[in-house]
N, CA, C and O of each residue as an XYZ file, in Angstrom:
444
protein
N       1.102     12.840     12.059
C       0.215     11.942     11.349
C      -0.803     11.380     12.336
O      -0.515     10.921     13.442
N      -1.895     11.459     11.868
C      -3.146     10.552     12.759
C      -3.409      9.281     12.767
O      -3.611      8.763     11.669
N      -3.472      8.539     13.833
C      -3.748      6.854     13.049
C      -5.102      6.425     14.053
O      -5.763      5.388     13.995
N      -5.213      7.209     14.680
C      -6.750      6.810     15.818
C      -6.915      5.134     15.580
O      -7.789      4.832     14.767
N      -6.316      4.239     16.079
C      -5.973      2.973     15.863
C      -5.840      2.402     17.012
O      -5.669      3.180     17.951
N      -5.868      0.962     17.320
C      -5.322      0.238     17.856
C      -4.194     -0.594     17.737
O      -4.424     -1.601     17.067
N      -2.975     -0.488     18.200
C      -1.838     -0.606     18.424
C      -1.145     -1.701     19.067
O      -1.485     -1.929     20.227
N      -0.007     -2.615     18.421
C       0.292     -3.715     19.592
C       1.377     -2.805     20.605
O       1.896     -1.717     20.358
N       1.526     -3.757     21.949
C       1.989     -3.149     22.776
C       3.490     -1.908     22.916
O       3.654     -0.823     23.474
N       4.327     -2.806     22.087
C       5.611     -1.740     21.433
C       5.823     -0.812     20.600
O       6.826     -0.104     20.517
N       4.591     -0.790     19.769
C       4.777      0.308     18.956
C       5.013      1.432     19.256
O       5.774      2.001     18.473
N       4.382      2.475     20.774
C       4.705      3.790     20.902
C       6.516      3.311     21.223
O       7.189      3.560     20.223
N       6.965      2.984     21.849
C       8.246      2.715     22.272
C       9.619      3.036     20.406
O      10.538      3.811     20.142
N       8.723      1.606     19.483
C       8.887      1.433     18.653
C       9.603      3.248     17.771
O      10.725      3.595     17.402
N       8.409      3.849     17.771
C       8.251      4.887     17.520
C       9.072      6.063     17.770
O       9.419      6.768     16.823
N       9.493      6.397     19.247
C      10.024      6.806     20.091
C      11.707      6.500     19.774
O      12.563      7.379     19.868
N      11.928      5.391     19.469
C      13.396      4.996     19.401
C      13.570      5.524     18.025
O      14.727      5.779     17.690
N      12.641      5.725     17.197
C      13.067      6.194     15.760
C      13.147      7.687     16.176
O      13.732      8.243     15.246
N      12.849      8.572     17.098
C      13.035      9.871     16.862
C      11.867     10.881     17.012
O      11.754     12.095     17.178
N      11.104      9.874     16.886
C       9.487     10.855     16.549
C       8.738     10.505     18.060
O       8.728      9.466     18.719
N       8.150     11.777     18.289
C       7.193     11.499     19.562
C       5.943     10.635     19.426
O       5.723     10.530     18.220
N       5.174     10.075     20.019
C       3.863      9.819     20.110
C       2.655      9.991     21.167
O       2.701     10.117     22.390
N       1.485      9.951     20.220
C       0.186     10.591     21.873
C      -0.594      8.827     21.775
O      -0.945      8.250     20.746
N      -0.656      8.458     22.808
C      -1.554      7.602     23.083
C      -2.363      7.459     24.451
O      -1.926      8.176     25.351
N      -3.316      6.771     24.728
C      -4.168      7.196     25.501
C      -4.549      5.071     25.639
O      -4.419      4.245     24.735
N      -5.007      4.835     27.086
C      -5.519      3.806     27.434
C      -7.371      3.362     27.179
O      -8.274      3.540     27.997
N      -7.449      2.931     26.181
C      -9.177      2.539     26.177
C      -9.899      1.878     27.331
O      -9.474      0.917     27.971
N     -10.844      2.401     27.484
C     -12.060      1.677     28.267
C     -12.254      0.283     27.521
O     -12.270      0.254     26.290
N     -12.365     -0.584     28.094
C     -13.129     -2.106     27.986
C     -14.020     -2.344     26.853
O     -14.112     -3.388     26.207
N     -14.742     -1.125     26.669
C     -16.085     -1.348     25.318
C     -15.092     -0.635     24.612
O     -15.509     -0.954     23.499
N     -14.116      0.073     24.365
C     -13.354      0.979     23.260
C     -12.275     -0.043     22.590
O     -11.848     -0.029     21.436
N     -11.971     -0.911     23.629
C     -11.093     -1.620     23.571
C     -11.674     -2.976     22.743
O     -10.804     -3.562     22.100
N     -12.843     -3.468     22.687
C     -13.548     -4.713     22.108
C     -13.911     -3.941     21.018
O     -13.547     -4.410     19.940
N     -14.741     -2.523     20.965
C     -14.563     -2.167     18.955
C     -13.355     -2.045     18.737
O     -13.112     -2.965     17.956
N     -12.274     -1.405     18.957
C     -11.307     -1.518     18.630
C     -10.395     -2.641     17.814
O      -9.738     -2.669     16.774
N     -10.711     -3.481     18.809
C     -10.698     -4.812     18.223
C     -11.265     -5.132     16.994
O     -10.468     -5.234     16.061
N     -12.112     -5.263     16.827
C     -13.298     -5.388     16.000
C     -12.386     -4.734     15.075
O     -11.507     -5.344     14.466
N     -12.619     -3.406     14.972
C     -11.768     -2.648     13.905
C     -10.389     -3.413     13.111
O     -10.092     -3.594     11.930
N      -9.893     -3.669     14.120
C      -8.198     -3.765     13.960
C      -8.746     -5.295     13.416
O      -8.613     -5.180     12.198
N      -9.124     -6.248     13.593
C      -9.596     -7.297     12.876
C      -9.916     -7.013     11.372
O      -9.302     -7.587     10.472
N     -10.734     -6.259     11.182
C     -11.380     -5.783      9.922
C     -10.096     -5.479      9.025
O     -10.093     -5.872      7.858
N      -8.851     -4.688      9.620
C      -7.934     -4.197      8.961
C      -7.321     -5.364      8.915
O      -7.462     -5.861      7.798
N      -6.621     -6.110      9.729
C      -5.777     -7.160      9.592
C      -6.021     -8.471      8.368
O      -5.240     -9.138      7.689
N      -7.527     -8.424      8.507
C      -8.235     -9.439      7.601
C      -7.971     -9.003      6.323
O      -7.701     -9.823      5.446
N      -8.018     -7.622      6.064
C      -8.224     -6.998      4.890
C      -6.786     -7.120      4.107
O      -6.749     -7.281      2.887
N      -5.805     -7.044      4.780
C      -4.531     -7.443      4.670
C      -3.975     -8.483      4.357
O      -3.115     -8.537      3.479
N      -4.389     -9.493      5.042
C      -4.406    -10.729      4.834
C      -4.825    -11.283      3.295
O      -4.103    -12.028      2.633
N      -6.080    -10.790      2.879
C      -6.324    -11.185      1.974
C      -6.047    -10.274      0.484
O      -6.580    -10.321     -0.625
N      -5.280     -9.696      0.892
C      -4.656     -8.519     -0.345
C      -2.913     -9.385     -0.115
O      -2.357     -9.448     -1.211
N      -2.298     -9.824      0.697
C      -1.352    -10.537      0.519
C      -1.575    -12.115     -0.300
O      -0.760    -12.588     -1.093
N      -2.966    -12.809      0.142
C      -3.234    -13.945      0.140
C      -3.654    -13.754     -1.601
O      -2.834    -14.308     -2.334
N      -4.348    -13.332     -2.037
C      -4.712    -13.252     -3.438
C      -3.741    -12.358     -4.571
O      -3.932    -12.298     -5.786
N      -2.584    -11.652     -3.735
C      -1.581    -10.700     -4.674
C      -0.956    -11.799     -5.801
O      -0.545    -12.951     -5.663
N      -1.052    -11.086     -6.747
C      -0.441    -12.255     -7.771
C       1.339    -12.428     -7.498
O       1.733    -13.292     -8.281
N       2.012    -12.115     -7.008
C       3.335    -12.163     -6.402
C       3.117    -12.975     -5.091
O       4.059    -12.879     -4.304
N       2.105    -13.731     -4.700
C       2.277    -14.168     -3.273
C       3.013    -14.665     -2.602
O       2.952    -15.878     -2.807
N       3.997    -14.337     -1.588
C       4.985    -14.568     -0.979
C       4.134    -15.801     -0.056
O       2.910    -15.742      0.062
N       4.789    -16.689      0.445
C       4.721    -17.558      1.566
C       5.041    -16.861      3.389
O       4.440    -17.139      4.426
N       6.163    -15.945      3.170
C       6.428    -15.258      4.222
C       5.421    -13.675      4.348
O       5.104    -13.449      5.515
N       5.246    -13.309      3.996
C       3.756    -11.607      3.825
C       2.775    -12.638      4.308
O       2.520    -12.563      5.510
N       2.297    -13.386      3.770
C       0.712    -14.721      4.254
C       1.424    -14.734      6.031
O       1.221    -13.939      6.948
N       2.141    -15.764      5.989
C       2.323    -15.678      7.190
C       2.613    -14.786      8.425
O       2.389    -15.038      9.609
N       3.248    -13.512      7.778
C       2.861    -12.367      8.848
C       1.441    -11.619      9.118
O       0.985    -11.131     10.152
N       1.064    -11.686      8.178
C      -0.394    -10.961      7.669
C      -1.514    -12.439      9.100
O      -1.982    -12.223     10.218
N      -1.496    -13.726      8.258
C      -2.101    -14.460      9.493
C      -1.513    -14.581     10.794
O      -2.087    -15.066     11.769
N      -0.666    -14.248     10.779
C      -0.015    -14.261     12.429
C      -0.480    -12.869     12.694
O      -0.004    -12.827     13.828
N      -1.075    -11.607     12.540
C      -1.602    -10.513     12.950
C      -2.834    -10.813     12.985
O      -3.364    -10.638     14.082
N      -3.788    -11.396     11.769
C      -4.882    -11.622     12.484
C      -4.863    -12.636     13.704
O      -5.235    -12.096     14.746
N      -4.537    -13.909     13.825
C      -4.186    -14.397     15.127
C      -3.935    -13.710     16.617
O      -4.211    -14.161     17.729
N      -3.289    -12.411     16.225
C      -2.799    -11.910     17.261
C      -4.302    -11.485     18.174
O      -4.744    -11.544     19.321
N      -4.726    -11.008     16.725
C      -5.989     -9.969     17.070
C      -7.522    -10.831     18.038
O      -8.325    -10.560     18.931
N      -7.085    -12.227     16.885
C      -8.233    -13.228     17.524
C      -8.034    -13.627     18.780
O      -9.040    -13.771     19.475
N      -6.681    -13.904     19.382
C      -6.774    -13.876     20.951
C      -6.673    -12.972     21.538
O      -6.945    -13.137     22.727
N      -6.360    -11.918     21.235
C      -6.649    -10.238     21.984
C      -8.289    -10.798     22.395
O      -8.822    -10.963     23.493
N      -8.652    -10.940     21.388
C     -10.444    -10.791     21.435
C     -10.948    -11.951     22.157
O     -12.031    -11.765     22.713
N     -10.369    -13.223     22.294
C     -10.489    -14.152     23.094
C     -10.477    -13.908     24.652
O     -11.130    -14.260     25.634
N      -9.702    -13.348     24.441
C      -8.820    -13.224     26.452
C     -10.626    -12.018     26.859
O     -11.225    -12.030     27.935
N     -10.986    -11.241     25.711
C     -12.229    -10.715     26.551
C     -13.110    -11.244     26.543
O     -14.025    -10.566     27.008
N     -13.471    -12.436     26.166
C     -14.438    -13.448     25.583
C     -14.312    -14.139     27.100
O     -15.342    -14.539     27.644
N     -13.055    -14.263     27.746
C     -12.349    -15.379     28.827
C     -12.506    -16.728     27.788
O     -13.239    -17.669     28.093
N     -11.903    -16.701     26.818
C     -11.645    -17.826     26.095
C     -10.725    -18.208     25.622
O     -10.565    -17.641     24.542
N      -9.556    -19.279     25.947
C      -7.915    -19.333     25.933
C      -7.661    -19.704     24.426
O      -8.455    -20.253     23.663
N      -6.508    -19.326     24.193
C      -5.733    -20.261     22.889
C      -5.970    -21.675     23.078
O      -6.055    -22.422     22.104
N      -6.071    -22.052     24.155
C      -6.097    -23.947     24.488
C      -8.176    -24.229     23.853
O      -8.596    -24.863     22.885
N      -8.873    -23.512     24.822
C      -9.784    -23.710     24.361
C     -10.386    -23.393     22.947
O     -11.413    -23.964     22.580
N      -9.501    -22.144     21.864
C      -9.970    -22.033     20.322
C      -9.356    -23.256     19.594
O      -9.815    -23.764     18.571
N      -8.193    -23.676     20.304
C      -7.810    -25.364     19.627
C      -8.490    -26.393     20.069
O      -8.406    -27.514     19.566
N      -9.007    -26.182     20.761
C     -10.083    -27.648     20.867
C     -11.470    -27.247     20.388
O     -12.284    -28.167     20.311
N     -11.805    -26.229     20.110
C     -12.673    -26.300     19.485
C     -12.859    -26.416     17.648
O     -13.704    -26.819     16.849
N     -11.569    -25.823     17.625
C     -11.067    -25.859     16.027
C     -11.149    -27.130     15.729
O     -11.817    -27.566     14.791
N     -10.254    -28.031     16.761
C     -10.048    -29.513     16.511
C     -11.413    -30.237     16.709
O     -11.750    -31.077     15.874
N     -12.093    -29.999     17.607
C     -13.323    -30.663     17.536
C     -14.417    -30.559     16.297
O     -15.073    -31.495     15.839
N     -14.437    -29.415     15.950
C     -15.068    -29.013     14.783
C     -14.647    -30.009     13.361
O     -15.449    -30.548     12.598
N     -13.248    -30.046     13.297
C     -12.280    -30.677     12.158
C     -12.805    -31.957     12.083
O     -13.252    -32.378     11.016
N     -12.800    -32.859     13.454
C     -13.435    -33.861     13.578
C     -14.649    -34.014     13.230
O     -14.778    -34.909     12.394
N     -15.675    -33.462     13.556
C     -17.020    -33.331     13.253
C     -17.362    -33.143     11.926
O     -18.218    -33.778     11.311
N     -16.546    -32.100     11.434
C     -17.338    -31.760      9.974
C     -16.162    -31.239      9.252
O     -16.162    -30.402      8.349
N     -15.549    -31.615      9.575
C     -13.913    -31.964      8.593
C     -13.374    -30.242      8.436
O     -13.752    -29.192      8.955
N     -12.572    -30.513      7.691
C     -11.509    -29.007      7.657
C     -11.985    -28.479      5.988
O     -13.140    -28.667      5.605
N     -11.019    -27.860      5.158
C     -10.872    -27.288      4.183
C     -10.177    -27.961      3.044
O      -9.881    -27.306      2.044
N     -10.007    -28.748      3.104
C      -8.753    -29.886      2.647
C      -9.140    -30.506      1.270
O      -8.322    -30.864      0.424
N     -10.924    -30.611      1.121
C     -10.697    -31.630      0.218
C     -11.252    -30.767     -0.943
O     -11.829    -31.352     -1.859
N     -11.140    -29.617     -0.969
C     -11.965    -28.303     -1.636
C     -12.864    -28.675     -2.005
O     -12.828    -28.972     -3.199
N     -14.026    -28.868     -1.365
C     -15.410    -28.926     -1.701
C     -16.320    -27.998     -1.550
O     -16.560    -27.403     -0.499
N     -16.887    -27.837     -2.662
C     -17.442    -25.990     -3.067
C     -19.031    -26.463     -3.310
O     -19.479    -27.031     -4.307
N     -19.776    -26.042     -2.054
C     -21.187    -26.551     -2.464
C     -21.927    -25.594     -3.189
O     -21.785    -24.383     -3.021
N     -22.784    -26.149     -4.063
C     -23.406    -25.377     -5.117
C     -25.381    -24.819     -4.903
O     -26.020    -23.789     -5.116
N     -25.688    -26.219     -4.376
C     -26.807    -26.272     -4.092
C     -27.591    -27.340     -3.163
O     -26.915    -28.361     -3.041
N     -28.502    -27.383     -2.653
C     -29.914    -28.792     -1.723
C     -31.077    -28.441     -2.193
O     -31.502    -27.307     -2.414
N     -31.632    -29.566     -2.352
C     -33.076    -29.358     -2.735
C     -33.741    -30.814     -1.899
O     -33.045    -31.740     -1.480
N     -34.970    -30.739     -1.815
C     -35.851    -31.712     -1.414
C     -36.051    -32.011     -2.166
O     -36.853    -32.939     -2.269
């Protein structure tokens, strides 16, 4: 089977202990940031096919956002930008111009 993908670190291992061989190969730096990119796109996509499934589990949401997470500090660490610093900026932001909380759905501004 083909998966031309990006992979977390155990999976060939993963793989391997079930029986089946695997080919993988180490990306270059720019292969490795689309990659990313990619694997974001998928994870997100996931996320929100768990998040809107009319069966929505509480536990699928939370694995599904704990993969994109994973992916967002993968992509951080090439940014040189820590988990410490996306929480203070999250938090600073929250402060500033508040969170998601009070569902406010803007419609329109006019002069």
């Amino acid at each position: 089977m083909m998966y031309q993908k990006l992979v977390r670190d155990n999976i060939p291992a993963i793989i391997e202990k079930s029986g089946e061989t695997c080919v993988t190969r180490k990306l270059t730096d720019k292969e490795y940031e689309d990659a990313l990119a990619n694997k974001l796109q998928e994870e997100v996509a996931e996320l929100l096919e768990a998040y809107t499934a009319k069966e929505r589990s509480s536990l699928n949401c939370a694995e599904e956002m704990a993969d994109v997470m994973e992916v967002l500090y993968a992509m951080g660490k090439t940014c040189a930008v820590s988990k410490r610093e996306i929480e203070q900026v999250r938090s600073q932001k929250a402060a500033e111009k508040g969170t998601f909380s009070k569902k406010i759905f803007l419609v329109s501004t006019k002069k």
